[in-house]
C-alpha positions as CSV (number, residue, x, y, z in Angstrom):
1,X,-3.0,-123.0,99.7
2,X,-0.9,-120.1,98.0
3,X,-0.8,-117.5,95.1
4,X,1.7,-119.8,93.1
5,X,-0.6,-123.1,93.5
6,X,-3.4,-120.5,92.0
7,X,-1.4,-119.5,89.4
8,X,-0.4,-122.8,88.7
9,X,-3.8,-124.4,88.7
10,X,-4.9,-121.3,86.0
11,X,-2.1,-122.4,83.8
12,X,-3.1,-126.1,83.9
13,X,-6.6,-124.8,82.7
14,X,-5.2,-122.8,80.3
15,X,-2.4,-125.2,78.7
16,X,-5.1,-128.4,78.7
17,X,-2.0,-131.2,80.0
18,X,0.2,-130.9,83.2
19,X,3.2,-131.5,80.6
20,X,2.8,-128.5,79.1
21,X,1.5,-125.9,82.0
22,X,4.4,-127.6,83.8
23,X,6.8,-126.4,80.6
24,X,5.2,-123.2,80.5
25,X,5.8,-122.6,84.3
26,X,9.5,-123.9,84.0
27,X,8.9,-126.3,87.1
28,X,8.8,-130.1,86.1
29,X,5.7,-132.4,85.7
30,X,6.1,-134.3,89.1
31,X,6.6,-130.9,90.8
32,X,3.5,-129.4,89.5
33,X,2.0,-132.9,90.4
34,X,2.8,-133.0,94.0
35,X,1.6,-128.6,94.2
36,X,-1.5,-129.4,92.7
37,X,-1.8,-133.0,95.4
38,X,-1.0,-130.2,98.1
39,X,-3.9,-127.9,96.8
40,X,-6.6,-130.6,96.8
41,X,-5.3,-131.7,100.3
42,X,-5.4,-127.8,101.1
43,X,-9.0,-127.6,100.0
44,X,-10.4,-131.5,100.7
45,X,-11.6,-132.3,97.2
46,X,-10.4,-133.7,94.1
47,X,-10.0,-131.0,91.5
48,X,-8.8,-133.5,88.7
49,X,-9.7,-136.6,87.3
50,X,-6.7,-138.9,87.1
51,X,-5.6,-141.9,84.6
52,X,-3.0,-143.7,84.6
53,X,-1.5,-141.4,81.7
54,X,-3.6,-138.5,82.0
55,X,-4.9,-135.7,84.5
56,X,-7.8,-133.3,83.6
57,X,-10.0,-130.8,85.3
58,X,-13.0,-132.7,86.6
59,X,-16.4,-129.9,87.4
60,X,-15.3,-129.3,90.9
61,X,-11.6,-128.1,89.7
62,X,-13.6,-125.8,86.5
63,X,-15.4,-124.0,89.2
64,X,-12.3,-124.1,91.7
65,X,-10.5,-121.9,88.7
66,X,-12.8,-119.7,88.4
67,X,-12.6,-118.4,92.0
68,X,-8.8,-118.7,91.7
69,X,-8.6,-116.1,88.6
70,X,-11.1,-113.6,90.7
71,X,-8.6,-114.2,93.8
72,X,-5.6,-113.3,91.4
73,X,-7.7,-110.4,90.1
74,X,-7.8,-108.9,93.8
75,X,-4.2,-110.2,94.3
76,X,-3.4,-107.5,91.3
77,X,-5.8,-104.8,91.9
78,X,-4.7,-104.6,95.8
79,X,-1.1,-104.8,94.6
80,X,-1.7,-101.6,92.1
81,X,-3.9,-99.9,94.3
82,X,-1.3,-100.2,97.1
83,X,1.4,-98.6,94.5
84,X,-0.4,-95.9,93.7
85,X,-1.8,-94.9,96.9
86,X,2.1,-95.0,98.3
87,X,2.8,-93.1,94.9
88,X,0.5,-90.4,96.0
89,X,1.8,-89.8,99.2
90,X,5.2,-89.3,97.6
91,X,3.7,-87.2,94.6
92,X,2.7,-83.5,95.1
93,X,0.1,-83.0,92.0
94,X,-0.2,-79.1,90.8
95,X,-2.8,-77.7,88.6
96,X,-2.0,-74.5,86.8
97,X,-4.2,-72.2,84.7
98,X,-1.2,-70.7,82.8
99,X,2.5,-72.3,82.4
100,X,4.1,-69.2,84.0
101,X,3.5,-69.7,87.6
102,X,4.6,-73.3,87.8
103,X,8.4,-71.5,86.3
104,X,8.0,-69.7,89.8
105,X,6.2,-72.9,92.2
106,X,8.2,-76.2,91.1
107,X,11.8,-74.6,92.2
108,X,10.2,-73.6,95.2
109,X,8.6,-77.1,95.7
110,X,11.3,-78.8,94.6
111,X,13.2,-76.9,97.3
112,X,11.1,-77.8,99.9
113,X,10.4,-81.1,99.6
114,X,13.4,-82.8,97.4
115,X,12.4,-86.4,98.3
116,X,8.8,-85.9,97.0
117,X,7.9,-86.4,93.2
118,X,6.4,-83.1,91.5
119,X,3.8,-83.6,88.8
120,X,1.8,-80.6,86.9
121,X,-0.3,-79.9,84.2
122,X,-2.1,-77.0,82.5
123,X,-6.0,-76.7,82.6
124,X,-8.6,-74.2,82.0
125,X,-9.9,-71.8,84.9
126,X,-13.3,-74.0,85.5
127,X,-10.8,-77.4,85.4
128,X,-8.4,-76.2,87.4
129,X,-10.9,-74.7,90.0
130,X,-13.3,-78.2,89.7
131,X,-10.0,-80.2,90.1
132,X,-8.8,-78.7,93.4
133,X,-12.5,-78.9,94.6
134,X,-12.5,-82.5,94.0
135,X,-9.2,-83.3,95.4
136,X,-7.8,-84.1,92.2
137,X,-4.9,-81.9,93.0
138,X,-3.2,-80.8,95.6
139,X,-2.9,-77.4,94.7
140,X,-3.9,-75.2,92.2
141,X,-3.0,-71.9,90.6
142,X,-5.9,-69.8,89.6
143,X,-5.5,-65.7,88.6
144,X,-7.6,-65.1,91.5
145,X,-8.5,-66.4,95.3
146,X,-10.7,-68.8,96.0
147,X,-13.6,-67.3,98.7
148,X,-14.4,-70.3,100.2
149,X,-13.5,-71.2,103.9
150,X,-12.3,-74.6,102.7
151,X,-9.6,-73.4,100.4
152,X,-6.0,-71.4,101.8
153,X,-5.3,-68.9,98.6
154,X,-1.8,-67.1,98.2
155,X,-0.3,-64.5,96.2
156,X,2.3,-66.4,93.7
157,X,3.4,-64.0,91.4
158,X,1.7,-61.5,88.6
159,X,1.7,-61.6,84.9
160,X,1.6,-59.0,82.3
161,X,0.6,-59.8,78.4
162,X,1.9,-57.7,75.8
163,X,1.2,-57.7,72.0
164,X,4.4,-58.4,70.1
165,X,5.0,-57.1,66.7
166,X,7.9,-56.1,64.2
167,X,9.2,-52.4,64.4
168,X,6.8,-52.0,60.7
169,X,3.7,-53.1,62.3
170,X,0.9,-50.4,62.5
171,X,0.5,-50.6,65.7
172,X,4.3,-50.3,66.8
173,X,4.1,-46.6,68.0
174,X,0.9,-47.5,70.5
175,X,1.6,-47.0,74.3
176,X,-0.6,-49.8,74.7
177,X,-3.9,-51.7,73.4
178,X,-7.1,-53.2,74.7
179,X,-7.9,-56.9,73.2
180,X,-10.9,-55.6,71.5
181,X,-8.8,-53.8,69.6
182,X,-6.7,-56.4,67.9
183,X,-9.7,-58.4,66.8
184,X,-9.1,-59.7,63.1
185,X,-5.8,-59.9,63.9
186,X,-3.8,-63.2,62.1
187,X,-1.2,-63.8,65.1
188,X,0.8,-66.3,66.4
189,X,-0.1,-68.4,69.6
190,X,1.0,-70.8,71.5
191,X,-0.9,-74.2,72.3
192,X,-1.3,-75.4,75.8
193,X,-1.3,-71.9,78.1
194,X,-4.6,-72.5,80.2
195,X,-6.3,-69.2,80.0
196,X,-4.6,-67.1,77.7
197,X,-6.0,-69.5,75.2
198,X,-9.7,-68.4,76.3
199,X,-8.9,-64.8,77.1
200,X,-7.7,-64.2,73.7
201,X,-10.1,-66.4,72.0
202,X,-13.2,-64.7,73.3
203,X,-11.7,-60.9,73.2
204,X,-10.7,-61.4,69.5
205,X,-13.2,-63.5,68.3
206,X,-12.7,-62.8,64.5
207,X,-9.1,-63.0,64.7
208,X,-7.2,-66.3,62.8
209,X,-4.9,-68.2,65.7
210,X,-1.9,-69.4,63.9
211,X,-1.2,-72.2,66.7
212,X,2.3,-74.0,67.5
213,X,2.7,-76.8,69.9
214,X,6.5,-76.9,70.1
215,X,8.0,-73.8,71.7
216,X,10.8,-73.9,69.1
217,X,9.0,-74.0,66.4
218,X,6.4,-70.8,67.8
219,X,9.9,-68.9,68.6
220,X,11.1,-69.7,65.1
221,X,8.1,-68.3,63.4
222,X,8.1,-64.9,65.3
223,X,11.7,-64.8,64.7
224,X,11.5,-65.0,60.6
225,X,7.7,-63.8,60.1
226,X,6.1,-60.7,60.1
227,X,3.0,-62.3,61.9
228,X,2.1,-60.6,65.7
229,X,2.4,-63.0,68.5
230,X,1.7,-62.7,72.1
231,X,3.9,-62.5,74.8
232,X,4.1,-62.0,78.8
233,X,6.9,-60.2,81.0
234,X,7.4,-64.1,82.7
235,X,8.1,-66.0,79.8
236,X,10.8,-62.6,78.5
237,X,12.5,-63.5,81.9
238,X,12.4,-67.4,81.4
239,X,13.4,-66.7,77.7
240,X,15.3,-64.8,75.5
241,X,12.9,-62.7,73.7
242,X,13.2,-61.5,69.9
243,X,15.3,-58.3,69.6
244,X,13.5,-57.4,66.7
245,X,10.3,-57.0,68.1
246,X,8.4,-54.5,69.8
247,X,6.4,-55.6,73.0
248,X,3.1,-53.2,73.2
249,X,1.3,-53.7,76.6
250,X,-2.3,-54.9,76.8
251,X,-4.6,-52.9,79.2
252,X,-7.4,-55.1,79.4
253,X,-7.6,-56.1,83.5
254,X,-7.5,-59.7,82.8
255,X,-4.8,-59.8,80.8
256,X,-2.5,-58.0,84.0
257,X,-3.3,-61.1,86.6
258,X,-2.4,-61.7,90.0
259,X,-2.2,-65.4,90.4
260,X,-2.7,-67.3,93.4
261,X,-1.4,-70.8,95.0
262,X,-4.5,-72.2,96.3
263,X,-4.6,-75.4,99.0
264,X,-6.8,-77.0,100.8
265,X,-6.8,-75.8,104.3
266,X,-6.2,-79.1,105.9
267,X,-3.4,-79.2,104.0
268,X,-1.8,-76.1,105.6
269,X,0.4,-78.1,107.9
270,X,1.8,-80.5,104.9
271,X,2.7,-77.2,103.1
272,X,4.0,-75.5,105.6
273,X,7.3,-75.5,104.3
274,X,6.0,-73.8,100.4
275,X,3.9,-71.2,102.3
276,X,6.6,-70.3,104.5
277,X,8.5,-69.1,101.2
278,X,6.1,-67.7,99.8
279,X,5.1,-65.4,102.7
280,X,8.7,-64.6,102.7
């Protein structure tokens, strides 16, 4: 007995006549005949009642496709779970609370392990922190270390947000601002950047978010409005900022973060290589 005499006898049931299961499966009727002969020799019973022009399922062969669709069932789900389970191994999965530190930790991961398939995404503090926790991820970036003696937290980089503004704008001449200060503010933001999204949210809770989800179109929009945006020392380096604006620092201490790379500390051997470069 084998997975194509399964799949065959599932067809059979499904198609009603050996003509046409045996057209569907692109074998020919005697060939079918003589695999399904085999099976019932395979499994000593008769799974078909047979005329002289006819074949059809008799009870034992209804109940004899059942178990073969739950076989095929497993068949599958061992094939997938097989897949994925090699997948992993070859996947490192990252978890970032903002987008700037994965500019800094893919090229370094990439680096370090080019055979190995990179994949990241962009969470809030409490689902980044719950995801690590629960092995969801492999590591995670969080704008502060984990104290917990299960967890292996390292410096990645630092962030600075400033408040960016045409030259006209009020508040152009200020040395710098708290967040508390530019509540009721209509500005420009960004969508998918982890905590910055809740920082500014709950600091300026009466401001209006004007929110883009393509880059292009947010850096279009601070290019020809007169509408503040936000914008950190990371993504000036990663891209081109607007000449004609004025970048005011923000003093609030959360808004200045040190991020972290955070592993779990079994893992310290398998990243040996990433924490090599970034002790260096």
């Amino acid at each position: 007995m084998n997975i194509t005499q399964l799949e065959q006898l599932i067809e059979i049931a499904k198609r009603k006549t050996l003509s046409a299961a045996a057209e569907s499966l692109h074998i020919s009727q005697p060939a079918l005949s003589r695999s399904m002969q085999k099976l019932e020799n395979d499994l000593g019973t008769t799974l078909f009642d047979r005329t002289k022009n006819s074949i059809q399922l008799n009870e034992t062969g209804e109940v004899a496709v059942k178990y073969a669709e739950t076989v095929l069932n497993t068949v599958s789900n061992m094939r997938n779970n097989i897949i994925e389970f090699e997948k992993k191994k070859r996947t490192i999965s990252v978890c970032s609370c903002a987008p700037a530190p994965l500019w800094r930790l893919l090229p370094l991961l990439s680096t370090a392990y080019p055979a190995s398939t990179i994949s990241s995404e962009i969470k809030n503090i409490t689902q980044v922190l719950n995801g690590i926790k629960e092995s969801q991820y492999q590591i995670a970036i969080l704008p502060q270390a984990i104290d917990d003696n299960e967890f292996l937290s390292f410096k990645l980089c630092e962030e600075h947000l400033f408040f960016s503004v045409p030259p006209a704008h009020p508040l152009a001449a200020y040395p710098g601002v708290y967040l508390h200060d530019l509540n009721g503010e209509t500005t420009l933001l960004m969508s998918n950047i982890g905590f910055w999204h809740e920082l500014t949210h709950e600091k300026m809770p009466d401001s209006y978010f004007i929110v883009q989800d393509k880059a292009y179109d947010h850096k279009e929009l601070v290019r020809l409005s007169s509408l503040p945006s936000f914008v950190t020392d990371l993504a000036m380096e990663h891209e081109k900022s607007v000449s004609n604006r004025i970048q005011i620092p923000i003093l609030d201490q959360e808004a200045n973060p040190q991020f972290y790379c955070i592993i779990h500390r079994n893992q310290k051997k398998q990243f040996a290589a990433l924490l090599d470069k970034l002790c260096d």
